[in-house]
C-alpha positions in Angstrom: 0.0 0.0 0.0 2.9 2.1 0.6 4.4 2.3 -2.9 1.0 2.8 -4.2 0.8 6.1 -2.2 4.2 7.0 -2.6 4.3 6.9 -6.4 0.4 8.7 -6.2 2.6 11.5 -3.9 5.3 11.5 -6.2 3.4 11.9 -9.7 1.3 14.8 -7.6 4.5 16.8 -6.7 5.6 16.5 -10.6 2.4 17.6 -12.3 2.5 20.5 -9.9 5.3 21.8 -10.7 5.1 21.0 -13.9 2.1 23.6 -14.1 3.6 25.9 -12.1 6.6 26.0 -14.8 4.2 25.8 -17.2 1.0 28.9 -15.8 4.0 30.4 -13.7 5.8 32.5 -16.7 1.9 33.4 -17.4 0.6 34.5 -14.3 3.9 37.0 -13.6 2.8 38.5 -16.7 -0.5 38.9 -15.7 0.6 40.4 -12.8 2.8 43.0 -14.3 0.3 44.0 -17.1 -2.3 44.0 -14.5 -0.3 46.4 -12.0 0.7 48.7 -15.0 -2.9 48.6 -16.5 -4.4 49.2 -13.6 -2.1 52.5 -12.2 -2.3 53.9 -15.9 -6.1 53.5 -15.3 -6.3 54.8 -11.7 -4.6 58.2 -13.2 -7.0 58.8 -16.2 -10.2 57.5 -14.0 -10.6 61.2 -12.3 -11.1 62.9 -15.5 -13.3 60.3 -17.4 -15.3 60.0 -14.2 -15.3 64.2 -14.0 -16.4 63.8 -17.8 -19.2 61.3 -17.7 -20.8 63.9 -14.6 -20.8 66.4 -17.2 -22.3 64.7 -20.2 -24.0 61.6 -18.6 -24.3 59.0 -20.5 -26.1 55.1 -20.0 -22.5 54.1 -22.4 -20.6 56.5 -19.7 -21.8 54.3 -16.8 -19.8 51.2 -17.7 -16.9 50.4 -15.3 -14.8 48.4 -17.9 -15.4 51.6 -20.4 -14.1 53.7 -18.1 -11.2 51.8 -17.0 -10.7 51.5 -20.9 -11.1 55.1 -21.5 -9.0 56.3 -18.7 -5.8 53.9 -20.0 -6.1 55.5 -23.6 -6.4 59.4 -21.6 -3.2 58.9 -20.0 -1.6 57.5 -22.4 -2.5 60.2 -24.6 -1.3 62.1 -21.7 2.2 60.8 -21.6 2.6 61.0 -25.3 1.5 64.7 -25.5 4.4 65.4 -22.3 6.6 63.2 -24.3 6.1 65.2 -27.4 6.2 68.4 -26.5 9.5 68.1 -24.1 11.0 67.0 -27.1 10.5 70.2 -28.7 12.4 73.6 -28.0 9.6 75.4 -25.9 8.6 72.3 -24.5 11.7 71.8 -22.9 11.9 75.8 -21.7 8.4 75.1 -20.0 9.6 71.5 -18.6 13.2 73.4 -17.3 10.7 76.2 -15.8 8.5 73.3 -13.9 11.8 71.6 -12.9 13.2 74.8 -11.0 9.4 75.7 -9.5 9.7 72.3 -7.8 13.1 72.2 -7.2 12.0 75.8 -4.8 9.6 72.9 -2.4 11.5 71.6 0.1 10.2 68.1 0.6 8.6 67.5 -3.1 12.4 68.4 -4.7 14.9 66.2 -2.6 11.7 63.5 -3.6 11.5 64.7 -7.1 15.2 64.8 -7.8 16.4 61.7 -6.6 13.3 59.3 -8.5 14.4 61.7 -11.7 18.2 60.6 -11.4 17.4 57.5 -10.8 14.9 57.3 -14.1 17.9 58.7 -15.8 19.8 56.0 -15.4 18.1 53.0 -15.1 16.8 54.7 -18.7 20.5 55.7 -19.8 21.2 54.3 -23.7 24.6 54.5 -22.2 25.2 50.9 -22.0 28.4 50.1 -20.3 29.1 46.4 -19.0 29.6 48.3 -15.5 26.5 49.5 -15.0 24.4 46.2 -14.6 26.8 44.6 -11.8 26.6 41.3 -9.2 27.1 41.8 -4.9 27.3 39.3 -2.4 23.8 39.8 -0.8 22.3 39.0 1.6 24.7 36.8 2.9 28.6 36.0 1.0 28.7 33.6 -1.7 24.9 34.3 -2.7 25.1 37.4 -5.5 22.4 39.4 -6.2 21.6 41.5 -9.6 22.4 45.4 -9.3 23.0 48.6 -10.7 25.9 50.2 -10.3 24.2 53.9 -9.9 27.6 55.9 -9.0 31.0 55.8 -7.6 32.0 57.6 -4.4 35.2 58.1 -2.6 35.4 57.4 1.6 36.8 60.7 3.1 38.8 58.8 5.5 40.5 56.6 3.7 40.5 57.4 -0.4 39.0 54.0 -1.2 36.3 54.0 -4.0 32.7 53.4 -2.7 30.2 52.1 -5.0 26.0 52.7 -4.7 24.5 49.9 -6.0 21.0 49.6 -6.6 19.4 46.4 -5.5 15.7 45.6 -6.9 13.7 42.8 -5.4 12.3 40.2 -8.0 8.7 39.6 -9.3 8.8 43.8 -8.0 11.4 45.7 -9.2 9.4 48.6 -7.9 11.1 48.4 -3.9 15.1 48.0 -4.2 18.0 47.9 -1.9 20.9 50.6 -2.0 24.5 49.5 -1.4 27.3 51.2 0.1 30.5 48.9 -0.6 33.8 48.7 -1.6 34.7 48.5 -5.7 36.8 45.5 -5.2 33.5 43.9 -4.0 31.8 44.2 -6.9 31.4 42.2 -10.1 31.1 43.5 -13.1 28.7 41.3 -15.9 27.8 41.4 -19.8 24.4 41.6 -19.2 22.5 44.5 -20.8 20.0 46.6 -19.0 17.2 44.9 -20.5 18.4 41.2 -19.9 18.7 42.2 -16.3 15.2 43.0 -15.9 13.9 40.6 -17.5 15.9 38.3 -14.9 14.4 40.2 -12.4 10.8 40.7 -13.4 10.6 37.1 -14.2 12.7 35.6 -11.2 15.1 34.6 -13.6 13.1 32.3 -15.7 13.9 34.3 -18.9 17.7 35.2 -19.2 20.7 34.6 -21.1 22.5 31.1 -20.8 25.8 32.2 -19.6 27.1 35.3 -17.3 30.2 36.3 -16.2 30.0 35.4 -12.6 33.7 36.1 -11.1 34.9 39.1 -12.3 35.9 42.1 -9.8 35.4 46.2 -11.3 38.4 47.5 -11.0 38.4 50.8 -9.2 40.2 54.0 -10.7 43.5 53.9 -8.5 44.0 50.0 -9.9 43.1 51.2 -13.5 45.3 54.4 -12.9 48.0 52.0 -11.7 47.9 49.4 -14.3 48.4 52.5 -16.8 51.7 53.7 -14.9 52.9 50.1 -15.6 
């Protein structure tokens, strides 16, 4: 009877995670597209909602229409900000905004440091630095990073690095770093194959990475010039 039961546990455990291989990939997805769907729709809702009071409408009253309507508002939204930043006066007015909020206290230090972060996670710079490994959270066990900036400790003149740290399945929260160069390793991953790593808990990723390999900090490349 015991065989029976153990082979009945056995073939359980591999059909379930065979479909959690198989509906896992999927339901990550569904999460992502439903967070991202669902924020764009929370931001255009307002207005739709504001727009339906106005000229009410039986057709107005649907939820799903105006979940649907307030996802194509904002993205209209975005593109329009998109569009006219690109242009001469659109970057005057967007330089003018900048320096109004950079005057609030509270909303700039806030303001500036999600802007510098945009700009780099969003850098075409790529630069086989900037997507980097750490031993976290304990040593031996790397994690996926960003290598934001370096810094130099006053005391001693070592070079610091800030690395960025995003949790997987939600890149959203993160982890900042404060270690020393020599402790961290630099990959060939591109910014793109990193996320995907991490928004997919590494299910979708390249088949080799360049797992031992220290970033040299500028007084060893300084020195390796002088030789």
């Amino acid at each position: 009877m015991k065989p029976v039961v153990a082979r009945t546990l056995r073939s359980l455990q591999n059909n379930i995670l065979a479909g959690i291989i198989t509906i896992g990939p999927l339901f990550v997805t569904y999460l992502i597209f439903s967070f991202l769907f669902g924020t764009l729709a929370k931001a255009g809702l307002p207005a739709i909602q504001l727009f339906a009071a106005i000229f009410p409408a039986s057709w107005l009253e649907q939820p799903w229409l105006q979940s649907l309507l307030a996802i194509a508002l904002t993205l209209v939204v975005l593109y329009v900000g998109g569009r006219l930043t690109s242009l001469v006066i659109g970057r005057q007015a967007f330089t003018m905004f900048e320096a109004l909020l950079e005057r609030l206290p509270f909303v700039a230090k806030v303001y500036t440091s999600v802007r510098q972060l945009l700009d780099t996670m969003m850098s075409k710079k790529e630069t086989s630095q900037r997507v980097v490994l750490v031993d976290f959270p304990i040593p031996g066990q790397k994690s996926i990073g960003f290598l934001t900036r370096t810094l130099t400790d006053s005391t001693t003149g070592a070079q610091l690095a800030a690395v960025l740290l995003p949790n997987a399945i939600n890149p959203t929260s993160a982890f900042l770093q404060l270690l020393p160069m020599e402790r961290v390793t630099a990959t060939d991953l591109s910014m793109e194959q990193a996320m995907s790593m991490l928004m997919t808990g590494g299910a979708v990723g390249p088949e080799t990475i360049r797992f031992n390999d220290p970033v040299p900090s500028q007084e060893d490349g300084a020195r390796s010039i002088t030789l």
